[in-house]
N, C-alpha and C positions, 0 to 999 in steps of 0.2 A: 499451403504445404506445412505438416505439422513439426517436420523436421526446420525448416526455418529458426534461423534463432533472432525469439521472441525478442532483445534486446537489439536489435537490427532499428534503424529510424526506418526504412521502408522496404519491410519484408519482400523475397521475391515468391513468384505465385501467383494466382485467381486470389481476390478478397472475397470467395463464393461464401455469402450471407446464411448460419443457420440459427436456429433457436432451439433454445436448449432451458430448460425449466428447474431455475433454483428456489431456494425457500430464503430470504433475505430479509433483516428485524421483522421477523413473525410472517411475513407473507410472503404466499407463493407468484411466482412471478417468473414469465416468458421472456427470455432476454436474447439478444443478437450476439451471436459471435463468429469466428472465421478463423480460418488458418493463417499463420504466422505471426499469433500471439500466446502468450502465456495460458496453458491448459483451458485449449479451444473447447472442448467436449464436454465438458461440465467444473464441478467447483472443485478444486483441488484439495486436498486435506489438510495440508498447512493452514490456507487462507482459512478453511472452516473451521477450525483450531483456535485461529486469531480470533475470528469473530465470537466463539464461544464464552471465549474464555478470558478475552478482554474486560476492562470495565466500561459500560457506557460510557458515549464520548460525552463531553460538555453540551450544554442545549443552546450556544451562540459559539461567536468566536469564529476565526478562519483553522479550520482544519485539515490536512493534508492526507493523500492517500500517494506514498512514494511507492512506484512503479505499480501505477494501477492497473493494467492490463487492460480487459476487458469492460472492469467497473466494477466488481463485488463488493469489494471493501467503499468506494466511494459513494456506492450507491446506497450500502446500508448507513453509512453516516448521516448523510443526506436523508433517508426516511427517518431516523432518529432522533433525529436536529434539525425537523424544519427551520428553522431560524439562523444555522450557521450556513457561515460558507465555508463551503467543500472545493479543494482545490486537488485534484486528481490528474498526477504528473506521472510523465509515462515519453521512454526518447523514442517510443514506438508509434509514427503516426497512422497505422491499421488504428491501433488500439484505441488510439486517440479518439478517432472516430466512432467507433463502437461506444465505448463511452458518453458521445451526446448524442445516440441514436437512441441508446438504451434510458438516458435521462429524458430525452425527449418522446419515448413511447408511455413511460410512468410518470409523465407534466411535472416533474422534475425542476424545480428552473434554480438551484441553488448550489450547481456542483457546474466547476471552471475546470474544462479537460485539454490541457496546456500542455506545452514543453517545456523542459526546465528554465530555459530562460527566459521564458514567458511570465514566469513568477515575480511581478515586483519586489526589486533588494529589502524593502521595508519591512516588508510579511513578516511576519512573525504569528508561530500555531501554538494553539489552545490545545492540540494535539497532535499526534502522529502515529499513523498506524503504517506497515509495512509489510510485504511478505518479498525478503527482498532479493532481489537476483545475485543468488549467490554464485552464480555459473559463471557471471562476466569477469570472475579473476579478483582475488585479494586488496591488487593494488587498486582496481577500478572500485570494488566493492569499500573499501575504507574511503576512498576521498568522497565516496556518493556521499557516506555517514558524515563526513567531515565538514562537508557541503552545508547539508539537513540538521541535522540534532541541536546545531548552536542556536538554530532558528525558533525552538524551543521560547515559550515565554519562561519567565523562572518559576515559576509555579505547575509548568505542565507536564505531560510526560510525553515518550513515546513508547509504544508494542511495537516489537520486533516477531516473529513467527521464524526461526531457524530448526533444519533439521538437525536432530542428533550427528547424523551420520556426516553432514557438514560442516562440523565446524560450528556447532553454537556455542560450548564452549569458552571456543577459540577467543570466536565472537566479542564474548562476554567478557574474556578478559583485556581484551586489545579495547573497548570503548571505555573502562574503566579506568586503564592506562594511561591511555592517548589521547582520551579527551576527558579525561577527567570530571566523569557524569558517573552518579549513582547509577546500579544495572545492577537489575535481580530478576533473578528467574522467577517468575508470576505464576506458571502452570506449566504442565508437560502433559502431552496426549499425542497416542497415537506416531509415536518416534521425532514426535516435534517439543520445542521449548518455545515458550514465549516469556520473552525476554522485557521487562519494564524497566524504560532509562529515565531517567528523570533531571531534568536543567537545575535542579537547586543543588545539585551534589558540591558545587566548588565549593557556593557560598556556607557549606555549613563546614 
């Protein structure tokens, strides 16, 4: 059901399985998806934004893909970085699963499709990319950030994808504030910002 909301741990509904064909780091590619997850139907324009307009992620390291959905963003990491591990976190367990149907159709084997607490305390990411649910409410959407971002190595960043019309912003200035992380606007397309935070802001 595509009214379901995506941030549900177990949407209600049929999980009736389709395929739907994106282009992801350079190749075209058949993926599974279903109702009661985040833009069942194809690639959403935000996330295609982030992906754009991001900078390649690192070629190792443990990388994060917060509120993966389906798997776009974790899966291009993952072909970009054979060598890291991809940790693709999502409270959504449709999504979940979609996510290592779709790793395991492309032999995939270097992207961990988890729930948040599934993530051991230690982790700490080489990167962080996000397109992040901004629908679940301010107070929910700041402690996710609050959670995540510290988890930053000091060297690395994260890409944010927020829409103008949402609150990017807003966003941008409440992470700069409150958590006292460098955050600059990286690029804008298509009524979207993507937003680059970076873990060395204290220390400098």
């Amino acid at each position: 059901m595509a009214s379901d909301h995506y941030f549900s741990s177990r949407p209600g509904g049929e999980a009736t399985l389709r395929t739907i064909t994106v282009t992801l780091a350079g190749r075209e590619l058949s993926l599974a998806t279903a109702g009661g997850v985040f833009s069942p139907e194809h690639l959403d324009t935000g996330t295609r934004v982030l992906l754009d307009r991001a900078p390649a992620p690192p070629p190792s390291g443990e990388l994060l893909d917060l509120g993966c959905g389906w798997g776009p963003i974790a899966i291009s990491l993952a072909l970009r970085s054979p060598d890291a591990t991809v940790w693709a976190v999502d409270v959504n367990e449709r999504a979940l699963d979609l996510v290592r149907r779709n790793a395991a159709r492309l032999g995939i084997s270097n992207v961990n499709a988890v729930l948040p607490g599934d993530v051991p305390d230690g982790v700490r990411f080489a990167g962080i990319w996000s397109n992040p649910p901004i629908r679940i409410g301010k107070a929910e959407l700041h402690a996710l950030l609050e959670h995540w971002l510290p988890r930053l190595h000091d060297d690395a960043s994260a890409w944010l994808v927020v829409a103008k019309h949402l609150g990017a912003e807003s966003l941008q200035r409440w992470i700069a504030e409150e958590l006292d992380l460098d955050v600059v606007r990286t690029a804008q397309d298509k009524g979207f910002r993507v937003l680059g935070v970076s873990a060395a802001a204290s220390a400098r």
